[in-house]
C-alpha positions as CSV (number, residue, x, y, z in Angstrom):
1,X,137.7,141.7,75.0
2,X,135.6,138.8,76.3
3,X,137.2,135.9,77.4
4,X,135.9,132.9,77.3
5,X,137.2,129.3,78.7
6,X,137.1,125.7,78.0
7,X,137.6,123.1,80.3
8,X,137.6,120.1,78.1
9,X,138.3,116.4,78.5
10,X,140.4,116.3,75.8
11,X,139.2,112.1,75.2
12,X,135.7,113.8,74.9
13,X,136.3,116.6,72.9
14,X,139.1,116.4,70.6
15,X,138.7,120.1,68.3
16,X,139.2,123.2,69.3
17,X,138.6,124.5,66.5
18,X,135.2,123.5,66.3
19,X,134.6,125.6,69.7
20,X,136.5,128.7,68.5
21,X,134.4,128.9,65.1
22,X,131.2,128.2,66.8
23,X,132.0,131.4,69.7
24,X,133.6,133.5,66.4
25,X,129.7,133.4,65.0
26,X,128.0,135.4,68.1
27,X,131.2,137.1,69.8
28,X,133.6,137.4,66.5
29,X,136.0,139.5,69.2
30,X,136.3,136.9,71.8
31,X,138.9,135.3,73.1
32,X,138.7,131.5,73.8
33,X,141.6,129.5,76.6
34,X,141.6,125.9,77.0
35,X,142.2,124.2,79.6
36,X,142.9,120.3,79.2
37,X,141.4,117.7,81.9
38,X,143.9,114.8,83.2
39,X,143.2,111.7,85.0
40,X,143.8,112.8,88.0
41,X,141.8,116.1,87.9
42,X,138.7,116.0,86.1
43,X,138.4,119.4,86.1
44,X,138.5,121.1,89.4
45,X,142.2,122.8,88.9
46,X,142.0,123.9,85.4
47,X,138.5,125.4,86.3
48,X,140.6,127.6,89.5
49,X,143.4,128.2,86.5
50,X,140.4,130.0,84.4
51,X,139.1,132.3,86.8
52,X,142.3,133.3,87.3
53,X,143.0,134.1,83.9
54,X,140.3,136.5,83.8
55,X,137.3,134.2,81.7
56,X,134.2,135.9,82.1
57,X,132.5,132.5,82.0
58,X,133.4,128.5,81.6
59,X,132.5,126.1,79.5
60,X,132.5,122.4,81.1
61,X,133.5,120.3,77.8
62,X,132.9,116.8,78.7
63,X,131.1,114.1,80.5
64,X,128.8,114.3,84.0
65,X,132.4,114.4,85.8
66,X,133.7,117.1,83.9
67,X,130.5,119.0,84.5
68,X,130.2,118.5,87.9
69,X,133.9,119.6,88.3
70,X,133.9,122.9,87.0
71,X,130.4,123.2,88.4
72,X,132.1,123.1,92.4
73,X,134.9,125.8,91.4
74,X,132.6,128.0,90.1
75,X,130.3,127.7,92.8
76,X,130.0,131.0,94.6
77,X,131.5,133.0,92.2
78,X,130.0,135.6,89.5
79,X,131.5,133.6,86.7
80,X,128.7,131.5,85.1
81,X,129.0,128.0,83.8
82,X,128.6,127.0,80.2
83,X,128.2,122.7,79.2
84,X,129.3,121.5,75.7
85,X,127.9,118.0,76.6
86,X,130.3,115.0,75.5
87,X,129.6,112.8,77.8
88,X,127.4,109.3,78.0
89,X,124.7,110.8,80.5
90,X,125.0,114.2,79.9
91,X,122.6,114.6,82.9
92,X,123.1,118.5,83.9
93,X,122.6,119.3,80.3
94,X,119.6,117.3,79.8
95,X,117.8,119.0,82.9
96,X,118.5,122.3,81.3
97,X,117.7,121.9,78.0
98,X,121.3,122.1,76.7
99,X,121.3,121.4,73.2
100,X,123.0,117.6,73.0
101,X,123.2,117.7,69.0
102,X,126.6,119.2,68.7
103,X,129.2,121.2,70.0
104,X,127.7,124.0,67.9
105,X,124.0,124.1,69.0
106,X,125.9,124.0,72.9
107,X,127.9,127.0,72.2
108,X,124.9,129.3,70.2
109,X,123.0,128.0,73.2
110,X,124.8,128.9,76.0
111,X,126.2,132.6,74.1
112,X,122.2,133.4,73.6
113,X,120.7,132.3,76.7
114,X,120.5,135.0,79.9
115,X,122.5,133.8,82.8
116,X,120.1,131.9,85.7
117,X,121.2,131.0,89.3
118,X,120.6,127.2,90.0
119,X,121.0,125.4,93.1
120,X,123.8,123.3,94.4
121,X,123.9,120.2,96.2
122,X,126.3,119.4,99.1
123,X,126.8,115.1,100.6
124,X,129.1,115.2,103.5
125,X,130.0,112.2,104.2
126,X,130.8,111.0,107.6
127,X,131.4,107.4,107.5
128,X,132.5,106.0,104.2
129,X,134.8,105.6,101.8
130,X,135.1,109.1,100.7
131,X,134.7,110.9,103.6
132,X,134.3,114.6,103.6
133,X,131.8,116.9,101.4
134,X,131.2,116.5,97.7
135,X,128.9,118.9,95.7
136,X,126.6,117.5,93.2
137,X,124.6,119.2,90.6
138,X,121.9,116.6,89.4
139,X,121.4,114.2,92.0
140,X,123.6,111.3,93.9
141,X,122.6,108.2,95.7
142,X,122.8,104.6,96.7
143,X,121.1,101.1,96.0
144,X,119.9,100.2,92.0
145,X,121.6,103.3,90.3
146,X,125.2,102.8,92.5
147,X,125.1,99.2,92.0
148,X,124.5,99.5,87.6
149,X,127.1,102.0,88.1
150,X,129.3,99.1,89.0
151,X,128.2,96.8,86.7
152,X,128.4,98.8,83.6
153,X,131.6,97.7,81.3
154,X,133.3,100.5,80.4
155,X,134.4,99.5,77.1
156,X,131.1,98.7,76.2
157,X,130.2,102.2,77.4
158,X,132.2,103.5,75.1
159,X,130.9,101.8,71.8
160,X,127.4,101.7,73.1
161,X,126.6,104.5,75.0
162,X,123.9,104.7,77.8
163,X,122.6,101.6,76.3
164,X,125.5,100.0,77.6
165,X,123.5,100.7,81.1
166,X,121.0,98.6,80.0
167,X,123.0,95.2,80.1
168,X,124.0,96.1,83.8
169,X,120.8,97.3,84.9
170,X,119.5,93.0,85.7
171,X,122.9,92.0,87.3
172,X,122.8,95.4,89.5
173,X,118.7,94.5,90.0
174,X,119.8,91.1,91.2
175,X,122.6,91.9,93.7
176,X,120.1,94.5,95.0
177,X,118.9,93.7,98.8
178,X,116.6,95.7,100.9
179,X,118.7,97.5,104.1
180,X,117.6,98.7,107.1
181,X,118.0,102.8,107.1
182,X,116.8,105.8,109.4
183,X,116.1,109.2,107.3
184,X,115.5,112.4,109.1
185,X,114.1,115.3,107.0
186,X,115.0,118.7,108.2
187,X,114.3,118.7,111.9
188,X,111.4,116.0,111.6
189,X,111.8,113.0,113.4
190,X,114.1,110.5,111.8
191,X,111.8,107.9,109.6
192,X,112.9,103.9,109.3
193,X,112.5,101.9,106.8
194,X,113.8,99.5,104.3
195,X,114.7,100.3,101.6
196,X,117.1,99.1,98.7
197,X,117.5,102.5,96.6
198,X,117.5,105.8,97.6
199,X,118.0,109.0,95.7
200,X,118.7,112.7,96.7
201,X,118.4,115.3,93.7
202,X,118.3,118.8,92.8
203,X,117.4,118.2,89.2
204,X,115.0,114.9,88.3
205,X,115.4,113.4,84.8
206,X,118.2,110.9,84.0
207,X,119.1,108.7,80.6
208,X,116.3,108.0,78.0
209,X,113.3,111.3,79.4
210,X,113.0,109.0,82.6
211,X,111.8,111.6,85.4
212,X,113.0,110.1,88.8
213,X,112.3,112.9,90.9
214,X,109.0,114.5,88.9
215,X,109.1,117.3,91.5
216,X,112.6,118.4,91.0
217,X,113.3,122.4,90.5
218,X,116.6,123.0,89.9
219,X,116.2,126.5,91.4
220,X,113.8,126.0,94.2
221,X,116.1,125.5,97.2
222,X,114.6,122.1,97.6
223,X,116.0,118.8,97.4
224,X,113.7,115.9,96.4
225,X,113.9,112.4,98.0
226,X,113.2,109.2,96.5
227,X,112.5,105.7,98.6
228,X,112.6,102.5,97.0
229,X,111.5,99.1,98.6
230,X,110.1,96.8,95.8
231,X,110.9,93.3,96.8
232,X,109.6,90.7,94.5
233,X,108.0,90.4,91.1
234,X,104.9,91.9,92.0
235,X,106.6,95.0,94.0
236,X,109.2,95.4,90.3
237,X,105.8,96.2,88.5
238,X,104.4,98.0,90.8
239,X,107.7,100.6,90.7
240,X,108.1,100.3,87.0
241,X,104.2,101.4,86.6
242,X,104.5,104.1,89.6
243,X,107.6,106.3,87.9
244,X,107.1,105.6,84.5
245,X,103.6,106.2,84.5
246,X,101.8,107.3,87.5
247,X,104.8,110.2,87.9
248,X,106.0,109.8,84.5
249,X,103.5,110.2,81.0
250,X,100.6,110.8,83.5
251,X,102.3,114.0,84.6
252,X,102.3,115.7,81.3
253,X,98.9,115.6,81.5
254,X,99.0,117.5,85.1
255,X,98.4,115.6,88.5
256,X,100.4,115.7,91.9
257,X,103.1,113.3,92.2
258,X,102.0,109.8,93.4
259,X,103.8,107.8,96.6
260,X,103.1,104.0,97.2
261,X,104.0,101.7,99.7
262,X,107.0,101.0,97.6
263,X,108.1,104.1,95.7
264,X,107.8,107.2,98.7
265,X,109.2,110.2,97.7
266,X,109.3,113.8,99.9
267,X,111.4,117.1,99.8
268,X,113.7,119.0,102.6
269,X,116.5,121.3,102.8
270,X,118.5,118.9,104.7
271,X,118.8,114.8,105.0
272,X,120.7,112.7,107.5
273,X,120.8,109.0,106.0
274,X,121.8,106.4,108.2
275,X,122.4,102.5,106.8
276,X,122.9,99.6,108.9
277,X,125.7,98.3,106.3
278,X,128.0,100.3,104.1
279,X,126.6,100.4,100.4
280,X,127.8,101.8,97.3
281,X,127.2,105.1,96.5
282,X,127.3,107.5,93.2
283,X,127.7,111.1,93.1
284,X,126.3,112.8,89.8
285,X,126.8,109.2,87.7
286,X,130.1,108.9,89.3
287,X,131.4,105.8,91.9
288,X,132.1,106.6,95.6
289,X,133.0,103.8,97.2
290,X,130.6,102.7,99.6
291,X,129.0,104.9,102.5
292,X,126.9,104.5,105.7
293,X,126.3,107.7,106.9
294,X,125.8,110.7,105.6
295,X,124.2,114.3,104.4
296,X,122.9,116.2,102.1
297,X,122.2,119.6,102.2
298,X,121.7,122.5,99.4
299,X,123.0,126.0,98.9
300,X,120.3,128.0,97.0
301,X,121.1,129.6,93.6
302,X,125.2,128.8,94.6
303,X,125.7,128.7,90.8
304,X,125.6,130.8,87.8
305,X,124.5,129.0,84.4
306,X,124.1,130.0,80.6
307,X,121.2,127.4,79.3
């Protein structure tokens, strides 16, 4: 009998009957375990709980955290990862092509699809608030993103969705201020600059089909690097018309990705970030705290997905 698990946020996803009827229409014989999220553990406990019980894969019902959760557990392991996205970003999901229609179009999805080996991303944080390493699936970072992050009201989030971003994106622009940072890719010698986002991904697309990393493979043993410095009006524009267009519509259409003076982007197995002052910092659409210094490396095809 094939067993099949749920991690679920139980705030996100309320039914489990909705998941058990969904399976019952490609595997009639399976059997499906849930395994409820808490405050405290987003994931990462009941994940360990359902490889131990035997699932032959895992399905991450939730949000981005959820996701990301299960995604670390699983890591390594022959079991392969399954999203029912409920979340506000859904960002994992998005890059794969998850179905974000329904809990139903999720589960057909991921029964149907063959298994495929993505990459995972590692941040090892050495002076910060959350010292240590942290795996990410989609991409983390520092400056505009962190600092909307912080802004957003969660309240509003939850009536309004990602549009609820929207209202924190010109308080986060406005608190924004170019820092001094050094960046060393792979062995290169270290780079300077200043700079007041930066973004390390393994997967490139975030809320509303905005590509922030156009060159991002999810399965290329890559990461992909993006530099921000627009200061002013003029510099604003220039961004805005550089990744939505130049390395946004343009790219359907074919083309190498574009750098500017202001928008630089690059690729590596491994970056060192250095920042002259502590800044805030988001893991996979999730607050850090604030870091200075830190790493980011990748561990090619580390995980096993169904989409």
């Amino acid at each position: 009998m094939t067993i099949i698990g749920v991690v679920r946020n139980p705030v996100k996803l309320e039914s489990e009957e909705e998941v058990r009827a969904a399976v019952r229409e490609s595997l009639p014989d399976a059997e499906v375990r849930f395994f409820d999220t808490t405050e405290e553990d987003p994931g990462r406990a009941m994940a360990r709980e359902a490889l131990d019980a035997g699932c032959e894969f895992v399905f991450a019902a939730g949000g981005d955290g959820t996701v990301r959760a299960v995604a670390e557990v699983l890591a390594g392991t022959g079991t392969a990862l399954g999203i029912l996205p409920h979340g506000t970003g859904n960002l994992l999901a998005r890059n794969l092509g998850v179905p974000l229609g329904g809990t139903a179009s999720a589960v057909a999805h991921a029964l149907a699809a063959e298994p495929r080996r993505i990459d995972v991303g590692t941040i090892e944080v050495t002076e910060g608030d959350a010292a240590g390493e942290h795996v990410f699936v989609v991409m983390a970072g520092l400056g505009l993103d962190a600092r909307m992050l912080e802004e957003t009201d969660d309240e509003l989030k939850a009536k309004a969705g990602w549009l609820a971003y929207v209202k924190a994106l010109g308080a986060a622009a406005a608190g924004t201020e170019l820092v001094p940072v050094e960046v060393r890719l792979d062995d290169d010698p270290a780079d300077r600059a200043r700079i007041h986002t930066l973004m390390i991904g393994n997967c490139g697309m975030i809320q509303g089909g905005i590509t922030l990393l156009p060159d991002a493979v999810p399965d290329d043993g890559q990461l992909d690097l993006l530099l921000v410095s627009a200061d002013g009006v003029a510099d604003w524009f220039e961004t805005v018309r550089t990744v939505v267009w130049d390395n946004g519509l343009r790219r359907l259409f074919g083309g190498e990705t574009i750098s500017t003076d202001v928008v630089r982007h690059a690729s590596a197995r491994s970056i060192r970030v250095e920042l002259s002052r502590p800044q805030p910092f988001q893991i996979d659409g999730e607050e850090r705290g604030e870091v200075r210094v830190f790493s980011a490396g990748i561990r090619p095809g580390a995980l096993l997905v169904r989409a």
